[in-house]
N, CA, C and O of each residue as an XYZ file, in Angstrom:
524
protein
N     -16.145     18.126     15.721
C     -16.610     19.311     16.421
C     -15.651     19.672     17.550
O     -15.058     20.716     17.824
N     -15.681     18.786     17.963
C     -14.150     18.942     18.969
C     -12.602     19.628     18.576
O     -12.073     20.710     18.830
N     -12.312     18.785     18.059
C     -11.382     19.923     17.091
C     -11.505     20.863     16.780
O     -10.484     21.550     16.748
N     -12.715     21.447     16.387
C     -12.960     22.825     15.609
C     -13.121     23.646     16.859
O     -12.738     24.814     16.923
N     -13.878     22.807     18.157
C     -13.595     23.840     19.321
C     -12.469     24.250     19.554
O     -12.345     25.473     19.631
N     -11.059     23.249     19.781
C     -10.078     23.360     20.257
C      -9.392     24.388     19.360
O      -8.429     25.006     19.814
N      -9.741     24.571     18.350
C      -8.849     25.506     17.103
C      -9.400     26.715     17.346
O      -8.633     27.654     17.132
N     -10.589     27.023     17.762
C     -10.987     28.349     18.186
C     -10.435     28.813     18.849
O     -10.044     29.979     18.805
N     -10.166     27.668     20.015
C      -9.662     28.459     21.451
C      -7.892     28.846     21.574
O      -7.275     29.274     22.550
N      -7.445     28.540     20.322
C      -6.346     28.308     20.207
C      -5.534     27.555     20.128
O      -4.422     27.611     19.601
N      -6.284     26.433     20.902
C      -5.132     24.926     21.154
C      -5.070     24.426     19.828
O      -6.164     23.869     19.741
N      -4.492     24.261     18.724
C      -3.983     24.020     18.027
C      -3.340     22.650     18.111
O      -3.699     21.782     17.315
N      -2.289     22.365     19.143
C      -2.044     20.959     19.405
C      -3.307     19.881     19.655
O      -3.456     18.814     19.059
N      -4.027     20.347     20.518
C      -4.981     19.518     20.945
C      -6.299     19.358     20.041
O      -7.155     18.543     20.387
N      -6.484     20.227     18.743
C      -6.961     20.101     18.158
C      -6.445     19.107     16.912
O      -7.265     18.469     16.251
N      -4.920     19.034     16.640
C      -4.632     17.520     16.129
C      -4.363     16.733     16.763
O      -4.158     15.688     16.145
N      -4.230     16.668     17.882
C      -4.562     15.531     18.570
C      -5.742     14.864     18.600
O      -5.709     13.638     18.708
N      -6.917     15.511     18.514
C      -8.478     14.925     18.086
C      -8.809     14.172     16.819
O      -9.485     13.187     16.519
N      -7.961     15.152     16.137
C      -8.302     14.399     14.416
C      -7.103     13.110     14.497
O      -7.431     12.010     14.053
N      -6.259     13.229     14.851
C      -5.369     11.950     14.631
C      -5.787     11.132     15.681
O      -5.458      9.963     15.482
N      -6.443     11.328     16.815
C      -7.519     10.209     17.523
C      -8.626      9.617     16.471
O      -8.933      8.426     16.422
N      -9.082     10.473     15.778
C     -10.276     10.324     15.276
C      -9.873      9.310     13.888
O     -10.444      8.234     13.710
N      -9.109      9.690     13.220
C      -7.973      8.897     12.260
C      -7.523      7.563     12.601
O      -7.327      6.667     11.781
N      -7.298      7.440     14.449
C      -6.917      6.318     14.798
C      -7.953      5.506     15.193
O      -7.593      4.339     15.344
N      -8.921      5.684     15.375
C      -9.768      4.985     16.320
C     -11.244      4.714     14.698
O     -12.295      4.081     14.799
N     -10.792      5.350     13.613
C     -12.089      5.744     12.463
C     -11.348      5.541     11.133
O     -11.764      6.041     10.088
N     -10.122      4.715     11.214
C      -9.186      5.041      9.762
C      -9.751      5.086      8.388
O     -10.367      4.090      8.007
N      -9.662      5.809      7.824
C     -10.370      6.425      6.795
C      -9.910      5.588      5.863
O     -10.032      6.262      4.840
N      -9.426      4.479      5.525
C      -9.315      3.304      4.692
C     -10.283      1.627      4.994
O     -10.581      0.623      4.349
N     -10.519      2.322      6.738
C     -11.932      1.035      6.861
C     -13.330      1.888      7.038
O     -14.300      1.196      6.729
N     -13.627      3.056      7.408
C     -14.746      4.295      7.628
C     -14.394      5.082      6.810
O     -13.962      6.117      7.318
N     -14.374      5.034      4.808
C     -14.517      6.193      4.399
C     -15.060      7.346      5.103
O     -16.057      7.375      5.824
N     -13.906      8.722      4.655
C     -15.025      9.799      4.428
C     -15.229      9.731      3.451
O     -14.722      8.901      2.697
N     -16.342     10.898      3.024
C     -16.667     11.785      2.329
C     -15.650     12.382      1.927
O     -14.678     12.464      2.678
N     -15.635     12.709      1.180
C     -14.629     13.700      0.284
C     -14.854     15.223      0.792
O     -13.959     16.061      0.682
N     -16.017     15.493      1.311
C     -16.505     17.137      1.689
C     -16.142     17.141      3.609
O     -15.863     18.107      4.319
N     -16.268     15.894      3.932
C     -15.207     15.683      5.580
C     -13.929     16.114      5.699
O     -13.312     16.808      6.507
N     -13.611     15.362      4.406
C     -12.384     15.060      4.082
C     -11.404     16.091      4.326
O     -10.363     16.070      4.982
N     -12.249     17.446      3.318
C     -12.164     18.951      2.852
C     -11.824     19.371      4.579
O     -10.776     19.606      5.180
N     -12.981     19.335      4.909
C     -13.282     19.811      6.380
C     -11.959     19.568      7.307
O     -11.376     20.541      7.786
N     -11.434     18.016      7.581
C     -10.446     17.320      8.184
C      -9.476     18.188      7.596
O      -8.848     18.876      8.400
N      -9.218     18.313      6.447
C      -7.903     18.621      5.618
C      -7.573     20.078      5.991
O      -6.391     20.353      6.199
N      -8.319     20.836      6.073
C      -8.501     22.031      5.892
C      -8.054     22.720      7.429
O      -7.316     23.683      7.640
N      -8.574     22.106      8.113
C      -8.456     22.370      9.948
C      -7.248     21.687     10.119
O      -6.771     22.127     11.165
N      -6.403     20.733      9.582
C      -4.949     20.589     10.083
C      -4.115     21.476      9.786
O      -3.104     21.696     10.453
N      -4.610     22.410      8.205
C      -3.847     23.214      7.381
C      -3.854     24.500      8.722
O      -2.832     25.014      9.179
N      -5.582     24.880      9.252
C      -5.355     26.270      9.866
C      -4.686     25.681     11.312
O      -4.290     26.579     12.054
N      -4.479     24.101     11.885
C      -3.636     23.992     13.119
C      -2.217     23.808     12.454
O      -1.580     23.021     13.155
N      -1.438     24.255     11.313
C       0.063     24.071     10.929
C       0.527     22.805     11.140
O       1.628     22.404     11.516
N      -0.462     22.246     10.846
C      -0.301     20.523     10.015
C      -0.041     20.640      8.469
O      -0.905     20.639      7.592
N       1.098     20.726      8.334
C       0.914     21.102      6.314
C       1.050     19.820      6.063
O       0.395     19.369      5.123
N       1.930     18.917      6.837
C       2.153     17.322      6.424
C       0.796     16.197      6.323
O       0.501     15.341      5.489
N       0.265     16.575      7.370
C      -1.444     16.087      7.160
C      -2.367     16.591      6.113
O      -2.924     15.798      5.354
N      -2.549     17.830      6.039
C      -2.966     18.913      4.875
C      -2.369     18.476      3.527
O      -2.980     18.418      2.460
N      -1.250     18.217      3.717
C      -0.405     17.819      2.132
C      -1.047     16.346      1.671
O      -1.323     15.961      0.535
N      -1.184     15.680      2.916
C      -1.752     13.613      3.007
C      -3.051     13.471      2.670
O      -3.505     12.482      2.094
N      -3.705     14.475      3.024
C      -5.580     14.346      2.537
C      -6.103     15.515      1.252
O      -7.035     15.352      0.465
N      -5.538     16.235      1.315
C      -5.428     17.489      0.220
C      -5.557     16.651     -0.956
O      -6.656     16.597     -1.508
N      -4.718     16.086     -1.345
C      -4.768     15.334     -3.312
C      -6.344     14.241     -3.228
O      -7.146     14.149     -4.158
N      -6.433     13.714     -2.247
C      -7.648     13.054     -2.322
C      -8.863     14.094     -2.539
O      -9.511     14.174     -3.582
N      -9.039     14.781     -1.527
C     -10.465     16.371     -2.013
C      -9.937     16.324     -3.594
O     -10.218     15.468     -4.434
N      -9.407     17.058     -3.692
C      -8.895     17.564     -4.962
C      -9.241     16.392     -6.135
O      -9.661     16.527     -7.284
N      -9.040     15.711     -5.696
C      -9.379     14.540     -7.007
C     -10.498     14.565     -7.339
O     -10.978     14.916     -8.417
N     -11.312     13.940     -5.808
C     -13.209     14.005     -5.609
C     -13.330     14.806     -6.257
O     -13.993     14.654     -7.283
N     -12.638     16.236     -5.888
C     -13.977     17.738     -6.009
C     -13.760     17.407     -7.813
O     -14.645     16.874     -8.482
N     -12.286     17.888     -8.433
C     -12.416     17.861    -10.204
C     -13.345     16.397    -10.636
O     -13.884     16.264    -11.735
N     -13.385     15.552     -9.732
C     -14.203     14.840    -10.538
C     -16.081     15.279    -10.620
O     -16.830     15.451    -11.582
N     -16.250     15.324     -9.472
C     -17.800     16.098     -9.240
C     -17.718     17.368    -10.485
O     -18.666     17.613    -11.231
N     -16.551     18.006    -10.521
C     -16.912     19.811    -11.229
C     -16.893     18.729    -12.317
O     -18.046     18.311    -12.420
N     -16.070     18.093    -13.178
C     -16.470     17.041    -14.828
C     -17.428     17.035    -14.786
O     -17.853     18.057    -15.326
N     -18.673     16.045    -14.194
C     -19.502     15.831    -13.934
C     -21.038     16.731    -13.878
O     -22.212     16.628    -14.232
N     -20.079     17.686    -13.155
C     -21.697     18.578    -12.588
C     -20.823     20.376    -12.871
O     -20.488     21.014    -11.873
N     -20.611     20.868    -14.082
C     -19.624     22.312    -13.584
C     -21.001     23.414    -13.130
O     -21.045     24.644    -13.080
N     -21.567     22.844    -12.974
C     -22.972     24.025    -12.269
C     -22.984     24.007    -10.896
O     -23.574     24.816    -10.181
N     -22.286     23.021    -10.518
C     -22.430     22.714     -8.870
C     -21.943     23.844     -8.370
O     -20.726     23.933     -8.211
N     -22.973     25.138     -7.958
C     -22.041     25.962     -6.966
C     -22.967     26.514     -5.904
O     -22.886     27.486     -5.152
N     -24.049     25.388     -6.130
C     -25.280     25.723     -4.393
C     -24.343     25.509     -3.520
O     -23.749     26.530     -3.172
N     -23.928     24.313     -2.938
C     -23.453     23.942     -1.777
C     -22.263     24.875     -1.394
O     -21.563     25.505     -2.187
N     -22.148     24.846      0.162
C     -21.130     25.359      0.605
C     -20.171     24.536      0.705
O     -19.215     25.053      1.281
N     -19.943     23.118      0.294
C     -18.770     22.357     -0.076
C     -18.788     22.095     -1.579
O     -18.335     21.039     -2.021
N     -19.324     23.077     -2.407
C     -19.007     23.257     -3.735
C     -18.004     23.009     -4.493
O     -17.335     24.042     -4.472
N     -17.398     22.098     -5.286
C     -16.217     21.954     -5.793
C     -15.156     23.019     -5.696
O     -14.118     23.025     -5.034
N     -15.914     24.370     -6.920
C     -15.054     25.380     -6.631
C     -14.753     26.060     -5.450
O     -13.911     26.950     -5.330
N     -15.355     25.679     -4.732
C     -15.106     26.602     -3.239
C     -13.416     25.895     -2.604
O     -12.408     26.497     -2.236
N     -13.730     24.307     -2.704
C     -12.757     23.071     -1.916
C     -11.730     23.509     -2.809
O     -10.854     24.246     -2.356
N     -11.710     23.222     -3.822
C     -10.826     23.787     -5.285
C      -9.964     24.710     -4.962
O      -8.774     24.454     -5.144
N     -10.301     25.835     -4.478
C      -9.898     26.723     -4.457
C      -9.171     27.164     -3.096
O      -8.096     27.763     -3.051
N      -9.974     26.747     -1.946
C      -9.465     26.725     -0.972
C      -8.234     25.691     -0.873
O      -7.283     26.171     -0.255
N      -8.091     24.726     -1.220
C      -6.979     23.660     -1.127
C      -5.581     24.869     -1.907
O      -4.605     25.359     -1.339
N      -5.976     24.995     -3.159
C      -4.986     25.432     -4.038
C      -4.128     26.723     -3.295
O      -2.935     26.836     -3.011
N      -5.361     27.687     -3.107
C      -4.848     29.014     -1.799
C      -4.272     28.100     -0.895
O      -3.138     28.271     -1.343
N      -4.108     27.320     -0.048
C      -3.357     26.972      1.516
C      -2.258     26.410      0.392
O      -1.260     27.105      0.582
N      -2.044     25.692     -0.437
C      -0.842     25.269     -1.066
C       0.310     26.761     -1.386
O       1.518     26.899     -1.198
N      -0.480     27.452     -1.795
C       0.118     28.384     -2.712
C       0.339     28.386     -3.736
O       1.434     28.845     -4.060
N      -0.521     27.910     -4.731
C      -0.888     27.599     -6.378
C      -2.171     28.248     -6.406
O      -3.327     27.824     -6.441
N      -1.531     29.663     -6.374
C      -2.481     30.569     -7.289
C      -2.709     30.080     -8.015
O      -3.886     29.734     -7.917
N      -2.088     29.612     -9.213
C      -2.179     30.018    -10.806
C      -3.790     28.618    -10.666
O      -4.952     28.717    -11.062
N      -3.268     27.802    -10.143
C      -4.496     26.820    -10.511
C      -5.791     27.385     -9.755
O      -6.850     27.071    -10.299
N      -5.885     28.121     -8.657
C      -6.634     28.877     -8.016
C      -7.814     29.861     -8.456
O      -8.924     30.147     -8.007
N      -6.902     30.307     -9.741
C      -7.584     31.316    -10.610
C      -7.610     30.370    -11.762
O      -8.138     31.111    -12.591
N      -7.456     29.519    -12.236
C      -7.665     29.403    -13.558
C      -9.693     28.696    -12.531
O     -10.850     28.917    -12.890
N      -9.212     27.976    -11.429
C     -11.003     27.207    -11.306
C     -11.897     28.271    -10.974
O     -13.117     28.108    -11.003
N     -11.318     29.423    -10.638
C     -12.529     30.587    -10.181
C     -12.736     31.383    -11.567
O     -13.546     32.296    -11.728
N     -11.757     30.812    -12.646
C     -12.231     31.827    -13.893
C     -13.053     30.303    -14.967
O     -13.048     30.410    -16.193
N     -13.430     29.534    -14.562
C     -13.977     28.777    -14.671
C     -15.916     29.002    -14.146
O     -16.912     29.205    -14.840
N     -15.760     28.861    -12.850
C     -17.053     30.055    -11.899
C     -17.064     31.040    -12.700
O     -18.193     31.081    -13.188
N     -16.330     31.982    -13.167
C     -16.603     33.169    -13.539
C     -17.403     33.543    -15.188
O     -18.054     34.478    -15.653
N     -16.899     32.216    -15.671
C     -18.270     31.677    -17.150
C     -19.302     31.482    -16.727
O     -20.289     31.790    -17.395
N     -19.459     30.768    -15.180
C     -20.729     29.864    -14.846
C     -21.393     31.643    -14.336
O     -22.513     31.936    -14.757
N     -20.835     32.403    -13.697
C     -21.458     33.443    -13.182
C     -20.336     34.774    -13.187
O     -19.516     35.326    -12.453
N     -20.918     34.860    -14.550
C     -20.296     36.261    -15.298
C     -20.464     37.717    -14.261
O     -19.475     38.434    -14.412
N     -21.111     38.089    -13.623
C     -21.676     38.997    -12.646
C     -21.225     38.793    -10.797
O     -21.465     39.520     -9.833
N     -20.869     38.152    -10.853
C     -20.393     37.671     -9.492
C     -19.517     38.697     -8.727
O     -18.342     38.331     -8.758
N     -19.684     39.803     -8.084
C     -18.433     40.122     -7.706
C     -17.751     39.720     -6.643
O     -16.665     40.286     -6.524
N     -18.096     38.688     -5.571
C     -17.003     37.603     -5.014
C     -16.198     37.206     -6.097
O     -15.082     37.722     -6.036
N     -16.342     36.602     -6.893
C     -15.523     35.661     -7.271
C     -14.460     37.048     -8.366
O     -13.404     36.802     -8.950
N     -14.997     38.054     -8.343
C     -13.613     38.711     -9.609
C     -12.804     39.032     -8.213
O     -11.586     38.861     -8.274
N     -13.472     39.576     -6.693
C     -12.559     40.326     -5.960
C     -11.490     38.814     -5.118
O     -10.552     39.035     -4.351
N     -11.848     37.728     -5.428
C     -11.172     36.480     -4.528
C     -10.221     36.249     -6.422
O      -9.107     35.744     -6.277
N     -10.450     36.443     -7.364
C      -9.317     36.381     -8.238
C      -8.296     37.573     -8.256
O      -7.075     37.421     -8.301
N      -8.867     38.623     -8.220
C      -7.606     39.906     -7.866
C      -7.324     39.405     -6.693
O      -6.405     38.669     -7.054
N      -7.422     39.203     -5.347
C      -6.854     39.072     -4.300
C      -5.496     38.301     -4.707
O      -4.368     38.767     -4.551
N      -5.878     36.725     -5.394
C      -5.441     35.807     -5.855
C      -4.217     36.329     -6.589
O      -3.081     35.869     -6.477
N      -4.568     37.287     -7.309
C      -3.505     37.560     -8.208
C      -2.416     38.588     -7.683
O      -1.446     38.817     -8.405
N      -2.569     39.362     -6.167
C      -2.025     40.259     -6.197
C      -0.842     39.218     -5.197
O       0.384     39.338     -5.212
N      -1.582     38.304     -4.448
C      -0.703     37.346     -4.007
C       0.319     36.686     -5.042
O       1.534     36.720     -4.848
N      -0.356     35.991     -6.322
C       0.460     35.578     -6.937
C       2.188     36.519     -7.234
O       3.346     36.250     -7.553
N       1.392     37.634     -6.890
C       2.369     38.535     -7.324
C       3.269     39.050     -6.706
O       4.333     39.535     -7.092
N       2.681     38.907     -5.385
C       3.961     38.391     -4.005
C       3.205     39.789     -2.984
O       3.696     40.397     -2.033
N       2.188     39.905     -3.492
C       1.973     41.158     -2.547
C       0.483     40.036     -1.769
O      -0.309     39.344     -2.410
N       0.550     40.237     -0.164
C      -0.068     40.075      0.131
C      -1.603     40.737      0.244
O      -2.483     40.150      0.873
């Protein structure tokens, strides 16, 4: 929570400075996270321009989440929904293409959706170099 304050307010440094306190003092090889923390942790170094941290916890979500979507491809109550983490990881990488293939995946599960066709055109117009 701290972090996420500090990223509001701008501090950006001091907001990885919290998580790599929190990393140091909680190492996530003796205090698993969660895989949906994980997301959370991963995700907030990506918006403080940590790509090297973002790049270090990123393949772990990513593993969790495709293993949960095998498992469960209906999962799309939660707001740490596979496809949501999925997708968000793939967008901060810049792998559209895998981006859209998991939201055209969602898009079998919920044919009618129009989030998910207007976050695949977005997707695609990026792919296409247009922001």
């Amino acid at each position: 929570t701290l972090a996420y304050y500090f990223n509001s307010e701008g501090d950006k440094a001091k907001s990885n400075q919290v998580l790599n306190k929190m990393e140091e003092n909680f190492p996530k090889h003796i205090v698993p996270y969660d895989y949906r923390i994980q997301y959370d942790v991963a995700m907030l170094y990506y918006r403080n321009d940590n790509r090297s941290k973002f790049d270090e916890l990123s393949p772990e979500v990513e593993q969790k989440a495709l293993e949960v979507l095998r498992k469960n491809p209906s999962d799309i109550q939660s707001f740490w929904n596979p496809y949501k983490l999925l997708t968000d990881i793939y967008e901060a990488r810049g792998d559209y293409s895998r981006a859209i293939d998991i939201l055209s995946q969602l898009e079998k599960i919920t044919p009618n959706n129009p989030e998910v066709k207007m976050k695949i055109e977005m997707l695609r117009k990026k792919q296409q170099g247009g922001q």
